[in-house]
C-alpha distance (Angstrom), angle and dihedral (degrees) to the residues before:
residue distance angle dihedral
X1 . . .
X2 3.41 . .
X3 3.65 129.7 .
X4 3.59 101.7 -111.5
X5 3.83 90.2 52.5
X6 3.75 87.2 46.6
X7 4.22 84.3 55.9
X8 3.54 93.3 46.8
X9 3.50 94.4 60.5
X10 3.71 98.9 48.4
X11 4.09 88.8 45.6
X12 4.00 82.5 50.8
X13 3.63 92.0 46.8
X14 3.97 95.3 44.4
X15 4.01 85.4 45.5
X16 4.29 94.1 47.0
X17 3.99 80.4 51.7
X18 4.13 104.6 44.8
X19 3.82 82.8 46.6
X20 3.39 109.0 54.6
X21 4.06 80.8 38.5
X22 3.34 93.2 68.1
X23 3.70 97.6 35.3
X24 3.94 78.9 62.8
X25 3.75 88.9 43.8
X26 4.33 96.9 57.8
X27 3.95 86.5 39.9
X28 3.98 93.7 -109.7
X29 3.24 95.4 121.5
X30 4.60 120.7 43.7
X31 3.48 111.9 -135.6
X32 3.78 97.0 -121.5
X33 4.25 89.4 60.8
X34 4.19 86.4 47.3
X35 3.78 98.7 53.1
X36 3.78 90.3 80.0
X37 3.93 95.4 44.5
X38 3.23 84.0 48.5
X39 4.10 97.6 47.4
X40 3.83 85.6 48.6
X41 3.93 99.1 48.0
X42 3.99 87.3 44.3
X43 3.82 92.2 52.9
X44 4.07 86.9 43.8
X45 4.03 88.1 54.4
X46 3.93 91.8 45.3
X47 3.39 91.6 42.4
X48 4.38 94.6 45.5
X49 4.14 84.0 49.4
X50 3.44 94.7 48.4
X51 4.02 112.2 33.2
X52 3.90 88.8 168.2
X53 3.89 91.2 61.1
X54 3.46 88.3 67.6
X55 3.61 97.2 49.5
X56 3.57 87.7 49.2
X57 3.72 97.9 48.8
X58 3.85 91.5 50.9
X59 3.46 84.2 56.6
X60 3.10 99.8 50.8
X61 3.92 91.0 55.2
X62 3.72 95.4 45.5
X63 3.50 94.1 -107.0
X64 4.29 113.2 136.3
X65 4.30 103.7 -156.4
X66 3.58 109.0 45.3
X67 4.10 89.3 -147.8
X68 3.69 77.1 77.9
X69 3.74 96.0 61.9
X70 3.59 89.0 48.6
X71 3.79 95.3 54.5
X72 3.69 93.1 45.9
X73 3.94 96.0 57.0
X74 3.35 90.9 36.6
X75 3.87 91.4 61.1
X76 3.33 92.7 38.5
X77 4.76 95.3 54.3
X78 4.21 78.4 51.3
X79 3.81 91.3 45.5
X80 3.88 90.6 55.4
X81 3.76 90.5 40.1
X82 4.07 88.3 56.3
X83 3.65 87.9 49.6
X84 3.46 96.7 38.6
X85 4.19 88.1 61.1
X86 3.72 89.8 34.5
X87 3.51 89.1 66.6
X88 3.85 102.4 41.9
X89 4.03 87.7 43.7
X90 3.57 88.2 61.6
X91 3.66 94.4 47.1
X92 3.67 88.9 46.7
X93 3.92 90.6 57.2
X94 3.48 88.2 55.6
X95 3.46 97.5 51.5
X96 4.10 84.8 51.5
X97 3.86 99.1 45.5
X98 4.06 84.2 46.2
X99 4.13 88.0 52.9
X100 3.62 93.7 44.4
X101 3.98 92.7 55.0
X102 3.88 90.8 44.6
X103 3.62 91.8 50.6
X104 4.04 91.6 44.0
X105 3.64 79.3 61.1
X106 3.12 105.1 45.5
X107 4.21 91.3 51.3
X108 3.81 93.6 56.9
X109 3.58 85.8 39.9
X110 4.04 85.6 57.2
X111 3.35 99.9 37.6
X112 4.07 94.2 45.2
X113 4.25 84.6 56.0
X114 3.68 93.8 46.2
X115 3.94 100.2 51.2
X116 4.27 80.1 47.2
X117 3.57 85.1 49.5
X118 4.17 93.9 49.2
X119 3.81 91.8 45.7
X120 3.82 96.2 49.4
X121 4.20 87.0 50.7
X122 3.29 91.6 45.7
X123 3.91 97.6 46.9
X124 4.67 87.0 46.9
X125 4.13 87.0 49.1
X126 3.84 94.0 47.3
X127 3.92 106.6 86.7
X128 3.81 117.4 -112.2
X129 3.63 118.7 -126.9
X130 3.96 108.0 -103.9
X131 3.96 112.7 -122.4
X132 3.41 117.3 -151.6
X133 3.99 121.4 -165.4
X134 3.73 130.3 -157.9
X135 3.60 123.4 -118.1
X136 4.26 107.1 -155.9
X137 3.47 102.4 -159.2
């Protein structure tokens, strides 16, 4: 590899980082979604500043082009991120169908206590017959 592709991936690394830094910074992005950006861009920075390590690694492994390694942990960050959401969508449509049914509820509840309220006004305004009792003196 050449040196300016070497430099591009550290200034892509440093850039993946600062990003999702202040993404965490301006609270648009929760810390427990940016640990695995930032795992991946960290590994991407070790991995720009020290091109052997990755040689190495694969190696290590068993696998024989290091591009290899690469793609492999890079599917596998984005395959923990997909699970990662997977799991907090489906806790998040639990929340919602649970705050649907309350507020079901809480309309009939509402509506029951207003059509008391209505008959209860309209029984006070409508006049009451007058009852007049005999005195026998």
């Amino acid at each position: 590899m050449t040196p300016t592709s070497y430099a591009f991936g550290i200034v892509s690394a440093v850039l993946v980082l600062l990003v999702v830094i202040e993404l965490l910074r301006r609270h648009r992005l929760r810390e427990r979604h940016a640990i695995w950006w930032l795992v991946a861009g960290t590994l991407a920075l070790i991995v720009g500043v020290f091109p052997d390590l990755l040689s190495w690694a694969a190696g290590l492994v068993g696998i024989e082009v290091p591009i290899n390694l690469t793609f492999f942990v890079s599917i596998g960050v984005l395959f923990l991120v997909c699970l990662q959401h997977s799991a907090e969508l489906t806790r998040l449509e639990s929340k919602t169908r649970t705050l649907a049914e309350k507020t079901s509820l809480q309309e009939v509840e509402i509506r029951s206590l207003r059509e008391r309220m209505d008959a209860a006004d309209a029984a006070s305004a409508r006049p009451q017959p007058v009852r007049v009792t005999r005195r026998d003196d």
